[in-house]
SEKEDREN-293665 format. One record per residue (C-alpha): residue number from 1; residue in three letters; x, y, z. Coordinates in steps of 0.1 Angstrom, whole numbers. Layout:
BEGIN
<nr NUM | rest ALA | px X | py Y | pz Z> .
...
This chain:
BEGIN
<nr 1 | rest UNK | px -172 | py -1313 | pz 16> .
<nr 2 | rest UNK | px -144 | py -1295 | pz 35> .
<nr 3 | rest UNK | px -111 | py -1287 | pz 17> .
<nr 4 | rest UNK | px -92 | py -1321 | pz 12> .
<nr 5 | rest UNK | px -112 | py -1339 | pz 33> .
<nr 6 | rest UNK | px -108 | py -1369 | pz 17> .
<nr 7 | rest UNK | px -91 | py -1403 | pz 26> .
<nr 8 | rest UNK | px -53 | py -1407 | pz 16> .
<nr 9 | rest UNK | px -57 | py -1446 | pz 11> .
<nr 10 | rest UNK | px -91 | py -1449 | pz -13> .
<nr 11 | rest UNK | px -91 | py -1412 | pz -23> .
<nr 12 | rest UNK | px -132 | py -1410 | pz -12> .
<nr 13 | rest UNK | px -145 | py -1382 | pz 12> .
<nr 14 | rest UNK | px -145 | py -1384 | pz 51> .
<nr 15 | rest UNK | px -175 | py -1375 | pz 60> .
<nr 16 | rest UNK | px -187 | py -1363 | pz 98> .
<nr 17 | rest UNK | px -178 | py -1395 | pz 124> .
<nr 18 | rest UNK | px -161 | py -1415 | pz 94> .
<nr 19 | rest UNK | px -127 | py -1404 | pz 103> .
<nr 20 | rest UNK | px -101 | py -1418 | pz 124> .
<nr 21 | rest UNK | px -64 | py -1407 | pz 131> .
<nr 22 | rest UNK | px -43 | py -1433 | pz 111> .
<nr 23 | rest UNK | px -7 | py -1437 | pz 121> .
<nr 24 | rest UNK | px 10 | py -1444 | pz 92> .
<nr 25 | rest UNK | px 38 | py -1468 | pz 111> .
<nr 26 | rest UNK | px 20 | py -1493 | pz 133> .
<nr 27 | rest UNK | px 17 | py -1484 | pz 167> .
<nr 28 | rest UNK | px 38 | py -1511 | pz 179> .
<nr 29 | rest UNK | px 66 | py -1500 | pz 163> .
<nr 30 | rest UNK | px 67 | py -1460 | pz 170> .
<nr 31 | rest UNK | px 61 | py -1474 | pz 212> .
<nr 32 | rest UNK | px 99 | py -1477 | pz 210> .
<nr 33 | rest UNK | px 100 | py -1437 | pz 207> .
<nr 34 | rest UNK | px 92 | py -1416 | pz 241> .
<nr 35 | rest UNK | px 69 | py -1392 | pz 245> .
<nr 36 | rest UNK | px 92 | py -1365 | pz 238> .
<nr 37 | rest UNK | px 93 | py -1375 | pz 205> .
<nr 38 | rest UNK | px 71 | py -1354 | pz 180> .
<nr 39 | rest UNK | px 60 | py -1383 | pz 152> .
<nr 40 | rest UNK | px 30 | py -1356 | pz 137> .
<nr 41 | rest UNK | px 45 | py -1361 | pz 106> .
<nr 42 | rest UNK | px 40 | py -1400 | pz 108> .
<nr 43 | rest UNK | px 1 | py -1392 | pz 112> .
<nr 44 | rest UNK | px -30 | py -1387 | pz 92> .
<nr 45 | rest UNK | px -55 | py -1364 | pz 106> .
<nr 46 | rest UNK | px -92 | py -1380 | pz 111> .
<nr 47 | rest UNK | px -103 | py -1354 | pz 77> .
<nr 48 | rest UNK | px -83 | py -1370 | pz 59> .
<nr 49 | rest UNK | px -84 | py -1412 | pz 67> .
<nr 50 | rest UNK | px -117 | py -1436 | pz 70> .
<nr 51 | rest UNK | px -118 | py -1454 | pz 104> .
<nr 52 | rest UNK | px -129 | py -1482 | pz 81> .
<nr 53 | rest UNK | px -92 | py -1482 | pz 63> .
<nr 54 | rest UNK | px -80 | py -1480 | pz 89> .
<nr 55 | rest UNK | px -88 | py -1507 | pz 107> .
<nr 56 | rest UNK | px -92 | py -1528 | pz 75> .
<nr 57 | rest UNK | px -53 | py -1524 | pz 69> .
<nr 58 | rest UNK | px -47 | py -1530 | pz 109> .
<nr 59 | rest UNK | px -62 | py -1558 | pz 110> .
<nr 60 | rest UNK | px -51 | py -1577 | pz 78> .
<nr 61 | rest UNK | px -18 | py -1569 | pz 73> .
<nr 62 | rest UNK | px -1 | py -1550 | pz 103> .
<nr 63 | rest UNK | px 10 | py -1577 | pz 123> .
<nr 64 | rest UNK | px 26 | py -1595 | pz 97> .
<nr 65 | rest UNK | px 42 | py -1566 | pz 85> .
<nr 66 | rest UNK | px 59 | py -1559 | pz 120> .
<nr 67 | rest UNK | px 69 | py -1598 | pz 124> .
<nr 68 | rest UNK | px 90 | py -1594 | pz 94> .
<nr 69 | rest UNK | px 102 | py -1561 | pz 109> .
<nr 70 | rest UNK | px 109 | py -1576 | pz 139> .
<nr 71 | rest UNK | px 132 | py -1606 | pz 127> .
<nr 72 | rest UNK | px 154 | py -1577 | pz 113> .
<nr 73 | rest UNK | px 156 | py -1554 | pz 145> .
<nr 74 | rest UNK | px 154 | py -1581 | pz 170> .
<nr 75 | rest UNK | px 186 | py -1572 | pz 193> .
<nr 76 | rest UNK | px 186 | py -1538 | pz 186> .
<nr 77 | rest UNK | px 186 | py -1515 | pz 215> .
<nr 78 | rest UNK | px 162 | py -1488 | pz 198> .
<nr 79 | rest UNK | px 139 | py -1515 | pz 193> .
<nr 80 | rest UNK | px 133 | py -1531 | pz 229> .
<nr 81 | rest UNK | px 98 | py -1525 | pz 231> .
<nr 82 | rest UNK | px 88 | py -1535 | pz 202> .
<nr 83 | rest UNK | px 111 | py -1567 | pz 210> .
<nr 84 | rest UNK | px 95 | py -1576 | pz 236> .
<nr 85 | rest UNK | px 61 | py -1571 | pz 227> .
<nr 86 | rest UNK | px 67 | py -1594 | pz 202> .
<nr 87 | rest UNK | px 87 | py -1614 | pz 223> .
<nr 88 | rest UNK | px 57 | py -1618 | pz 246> .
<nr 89 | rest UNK | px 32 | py -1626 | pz 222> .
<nr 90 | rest UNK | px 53 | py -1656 | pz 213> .
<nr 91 | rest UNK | px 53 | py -1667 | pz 249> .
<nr 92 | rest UNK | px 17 | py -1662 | pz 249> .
<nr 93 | rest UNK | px 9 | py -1680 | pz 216> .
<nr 94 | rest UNK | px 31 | py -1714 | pz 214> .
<nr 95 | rest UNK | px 19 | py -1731 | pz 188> .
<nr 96 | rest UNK | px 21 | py -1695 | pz 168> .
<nr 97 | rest UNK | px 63 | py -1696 | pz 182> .
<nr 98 | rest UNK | px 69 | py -1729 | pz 172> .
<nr 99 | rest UNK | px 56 | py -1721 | pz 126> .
<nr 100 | rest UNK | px 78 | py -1688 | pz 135> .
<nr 101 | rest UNK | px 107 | py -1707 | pz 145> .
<nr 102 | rest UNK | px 99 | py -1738 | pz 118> .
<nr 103 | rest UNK | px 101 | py -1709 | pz 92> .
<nr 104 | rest UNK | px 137 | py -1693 | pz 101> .
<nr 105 | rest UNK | px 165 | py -1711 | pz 91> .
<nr 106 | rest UNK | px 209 | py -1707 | pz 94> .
<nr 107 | rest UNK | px 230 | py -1702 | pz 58> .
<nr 108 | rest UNK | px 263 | py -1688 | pz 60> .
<nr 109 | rest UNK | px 260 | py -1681 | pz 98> .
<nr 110 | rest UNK | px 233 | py -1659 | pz 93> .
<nr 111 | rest UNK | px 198 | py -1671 | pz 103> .
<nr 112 | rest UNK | px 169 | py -1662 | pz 74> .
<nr 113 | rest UNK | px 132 | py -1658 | pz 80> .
<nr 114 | rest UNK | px 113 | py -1668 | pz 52> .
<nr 115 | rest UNK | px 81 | py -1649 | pz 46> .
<nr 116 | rest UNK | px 47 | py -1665 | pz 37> .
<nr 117 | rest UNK | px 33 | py -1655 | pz 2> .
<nr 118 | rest UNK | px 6 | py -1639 | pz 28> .
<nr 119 | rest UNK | px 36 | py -1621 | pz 49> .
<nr 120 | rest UNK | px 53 | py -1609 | pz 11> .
<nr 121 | rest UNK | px 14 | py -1597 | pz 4> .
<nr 122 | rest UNK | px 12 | py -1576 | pz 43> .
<nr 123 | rest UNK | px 46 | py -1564 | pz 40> .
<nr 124 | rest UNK | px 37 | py -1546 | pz 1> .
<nr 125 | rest UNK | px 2 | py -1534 | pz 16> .
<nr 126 | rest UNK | px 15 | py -1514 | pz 46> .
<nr 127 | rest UNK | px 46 | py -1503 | pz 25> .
<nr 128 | rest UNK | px 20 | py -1486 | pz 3> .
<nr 129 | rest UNK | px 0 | py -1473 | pz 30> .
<nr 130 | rest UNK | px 30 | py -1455 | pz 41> .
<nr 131 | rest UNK | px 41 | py -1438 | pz 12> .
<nr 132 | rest UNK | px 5 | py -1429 | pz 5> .
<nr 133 | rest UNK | px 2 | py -1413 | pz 38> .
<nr 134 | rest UNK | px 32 | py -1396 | pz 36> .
<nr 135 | rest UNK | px 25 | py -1388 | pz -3> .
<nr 136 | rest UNK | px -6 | py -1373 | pz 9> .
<nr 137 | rest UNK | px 11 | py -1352 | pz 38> .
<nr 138 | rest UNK | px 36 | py -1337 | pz 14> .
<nr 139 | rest UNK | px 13 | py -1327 | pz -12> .
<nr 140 | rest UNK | px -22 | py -1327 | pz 2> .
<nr 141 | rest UNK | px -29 | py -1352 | pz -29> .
<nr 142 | rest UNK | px -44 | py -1389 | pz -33> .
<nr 143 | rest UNK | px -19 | py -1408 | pz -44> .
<nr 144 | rest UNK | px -37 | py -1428 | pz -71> .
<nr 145 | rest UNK | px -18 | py -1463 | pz -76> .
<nr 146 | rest UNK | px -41 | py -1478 | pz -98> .
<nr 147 | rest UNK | px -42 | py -1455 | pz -129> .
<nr 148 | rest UNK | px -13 | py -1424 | pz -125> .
<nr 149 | rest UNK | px 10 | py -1443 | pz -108> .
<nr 150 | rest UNK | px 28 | py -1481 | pz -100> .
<nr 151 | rest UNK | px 47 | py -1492 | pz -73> .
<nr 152 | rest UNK | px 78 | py -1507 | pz -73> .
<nr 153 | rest UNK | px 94 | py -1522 | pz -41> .
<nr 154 | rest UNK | px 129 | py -1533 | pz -41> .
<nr 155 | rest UNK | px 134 | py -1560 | pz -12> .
<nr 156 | rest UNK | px 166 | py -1568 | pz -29> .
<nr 157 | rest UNK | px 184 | py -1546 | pz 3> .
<nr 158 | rest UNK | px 180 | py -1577 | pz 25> .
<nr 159 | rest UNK | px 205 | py -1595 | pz 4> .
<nr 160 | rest UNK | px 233 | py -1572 | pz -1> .
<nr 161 | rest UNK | px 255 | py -1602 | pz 20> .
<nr 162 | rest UNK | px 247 | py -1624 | pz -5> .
<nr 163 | rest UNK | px 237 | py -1610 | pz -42> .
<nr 164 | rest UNK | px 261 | py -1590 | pz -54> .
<nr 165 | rest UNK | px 234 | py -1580 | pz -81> .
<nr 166 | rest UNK | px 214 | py -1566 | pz -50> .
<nr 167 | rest UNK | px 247 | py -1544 | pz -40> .
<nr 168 | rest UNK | px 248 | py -1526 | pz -71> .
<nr 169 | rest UNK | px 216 | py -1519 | pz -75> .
<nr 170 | rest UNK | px 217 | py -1505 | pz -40> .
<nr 171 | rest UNK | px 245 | py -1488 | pz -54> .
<nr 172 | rest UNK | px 232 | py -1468 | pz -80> .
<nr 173 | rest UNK | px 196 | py -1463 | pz -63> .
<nr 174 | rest UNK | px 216 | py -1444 | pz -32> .
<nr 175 | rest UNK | px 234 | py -1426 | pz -63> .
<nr 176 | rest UNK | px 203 | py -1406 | pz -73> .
<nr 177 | rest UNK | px 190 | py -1399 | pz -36> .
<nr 178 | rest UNK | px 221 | py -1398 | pz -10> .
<nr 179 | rest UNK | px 223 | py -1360 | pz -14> .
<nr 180 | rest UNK | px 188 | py -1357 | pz 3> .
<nr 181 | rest UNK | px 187 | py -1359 | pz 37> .
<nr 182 | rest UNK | px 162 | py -1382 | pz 59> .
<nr 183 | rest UNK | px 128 | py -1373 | pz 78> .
<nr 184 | rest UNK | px 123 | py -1391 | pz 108> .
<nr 185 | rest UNK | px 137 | py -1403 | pz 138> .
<nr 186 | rest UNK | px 158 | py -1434 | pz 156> .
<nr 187 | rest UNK | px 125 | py -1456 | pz 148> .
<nr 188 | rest UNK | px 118 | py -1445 | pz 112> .
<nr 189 | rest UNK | px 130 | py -1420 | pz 88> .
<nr 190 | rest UNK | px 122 | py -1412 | pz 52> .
<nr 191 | rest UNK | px 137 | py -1393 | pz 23> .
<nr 192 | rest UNK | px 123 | py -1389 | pz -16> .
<nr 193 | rest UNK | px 133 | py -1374 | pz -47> .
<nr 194 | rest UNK | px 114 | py -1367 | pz -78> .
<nr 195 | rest UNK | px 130 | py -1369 | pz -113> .
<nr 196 | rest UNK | px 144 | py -1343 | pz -128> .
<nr 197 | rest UNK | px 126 | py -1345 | pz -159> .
<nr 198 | rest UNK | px 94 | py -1364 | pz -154> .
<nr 199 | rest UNK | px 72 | py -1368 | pz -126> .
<nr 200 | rest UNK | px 78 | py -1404 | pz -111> .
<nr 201 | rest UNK | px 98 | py -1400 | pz -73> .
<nr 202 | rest UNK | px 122 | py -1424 | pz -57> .
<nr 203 | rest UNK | px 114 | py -1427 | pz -18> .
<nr 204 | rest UNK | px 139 | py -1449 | pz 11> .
<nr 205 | rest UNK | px 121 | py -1461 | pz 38> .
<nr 206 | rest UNK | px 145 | py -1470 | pz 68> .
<nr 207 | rest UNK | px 132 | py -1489 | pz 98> .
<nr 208 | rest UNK | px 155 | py -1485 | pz 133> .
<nr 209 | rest UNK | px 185 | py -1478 | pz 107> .
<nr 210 | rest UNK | px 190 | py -1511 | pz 97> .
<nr 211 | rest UNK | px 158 | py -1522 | pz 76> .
<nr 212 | rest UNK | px 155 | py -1500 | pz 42> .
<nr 213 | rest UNK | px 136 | py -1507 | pz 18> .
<nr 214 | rest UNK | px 135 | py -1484 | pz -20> .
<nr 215 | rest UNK | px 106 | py -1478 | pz -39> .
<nr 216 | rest UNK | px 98 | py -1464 | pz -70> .
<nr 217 | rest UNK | px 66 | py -1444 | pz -78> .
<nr 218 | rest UNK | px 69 | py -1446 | pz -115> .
<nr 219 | rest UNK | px 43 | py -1420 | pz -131> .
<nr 220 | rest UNK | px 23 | py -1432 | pz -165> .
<nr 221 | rest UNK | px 40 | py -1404 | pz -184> .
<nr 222 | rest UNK | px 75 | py -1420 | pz -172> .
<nr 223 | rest UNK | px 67 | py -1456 | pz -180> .
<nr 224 | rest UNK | px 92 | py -1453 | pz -212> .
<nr 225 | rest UNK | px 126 | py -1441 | pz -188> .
<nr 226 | rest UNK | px 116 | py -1478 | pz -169> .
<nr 227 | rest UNK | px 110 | py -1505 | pz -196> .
């Protein structure tokens, strides 16, 4: 087996013609960037990711994941490709527009999409393909989420109108991590910190500068700092 030649999302080897260049942000998302952009950091070599995974996370949760992502950047002028992509699938699918549309309602003034317990489950899987991606690129380790470390996403960031609960914890999360500065570009961008004195890491994840979400990788030697 070659030097690291093993998948960052189930940590097996990649043997000859098993591989497949995974982009860790769903292509129809990183088409709103031009092809003077360099994204190499926002890609997994094929040594290093299963076409099998691949496709296995394209096809089950990736859409979902970039409908939600689209009801926050619709509008937005970095986003117009991905807009109307999405836009024209819609058109093309009216039966799928209408249980969109059924699903979003106005409070306050501000229209709110509400997420299927499927959608909540898509959005968690490609958010922890992503940080295991770039987990992997950083350190050229598996990031093992089933015995070393659990995920924690806070989605409480796409409340901060309403809760003010949400606000402060926004407010201390951006306390530990403002003084590192993002990865990335217009589309997506990244920053992470690691604890001073353990092992777990903090990460931001920021979609067209409008759509973060915080996580916590919280280490099984940390567990204690987190109870």
């Amino acid at each position: 087996m070659q030097k690291n030649s093993i998948c960052y999302w189930c940590g097996k080897e990649v043997k000859i013609g098993e591989g497949n260049r995974e982009h860790l942000i769903p292509s129809t998302i990183l088409q709103d960037l031009d092809g003077t952009v360099d994204i190499s950091n926002l890609i997994v070599q094929k040594d290093n990711a299963h076409k099998k995974c691949n496709t296995y996370l394209s096809d089950n949760y990736e859409h979902d994941f970039c409908q939600m992502i689209f009801m926050y950047g619709f509008g937005d002028k970095k986003a117009t490709k991905h807009n109307l992509a999405k836009v024209k699938n819609l058109e093309n699918k009216k039966l799928y527009l209408k249980n969109q549309f059924d699903r979003m309602k106005k409070s306050d003034g501000r229209t709110t999409y509400q997420p299927t317990v499927d959608e909540d489950n898509s959005f968690n899987q490609v958010v922890r393909k992503i940080l295991k991606g770039l987990y992997f690129k950083n350190n050229l380790k598996f990031l093992d989420l089933e015995s070393t470390y659990r995920l924690e996403i806070d989605r409480d960031t796409q409340n901060l109108e309403k809760s003010e609960s949400a606000k402060q914890k926004v407010i201390k999360f951006l306390h530990f991590i403002n003084d590192i500065v993002f990865i990335g570009n217009k589309v997506f961008k990244y920053r992470y910190k690691q604890a001073v004195d353990g092992k777990s890491i903090i990460w931001e994840l920021c979609f067209y500068n409008r759509f973060p979400i915080h996580c916590y990788l919280i280490h099984k030697d940390d567990e204690y700092a987190f109870k």
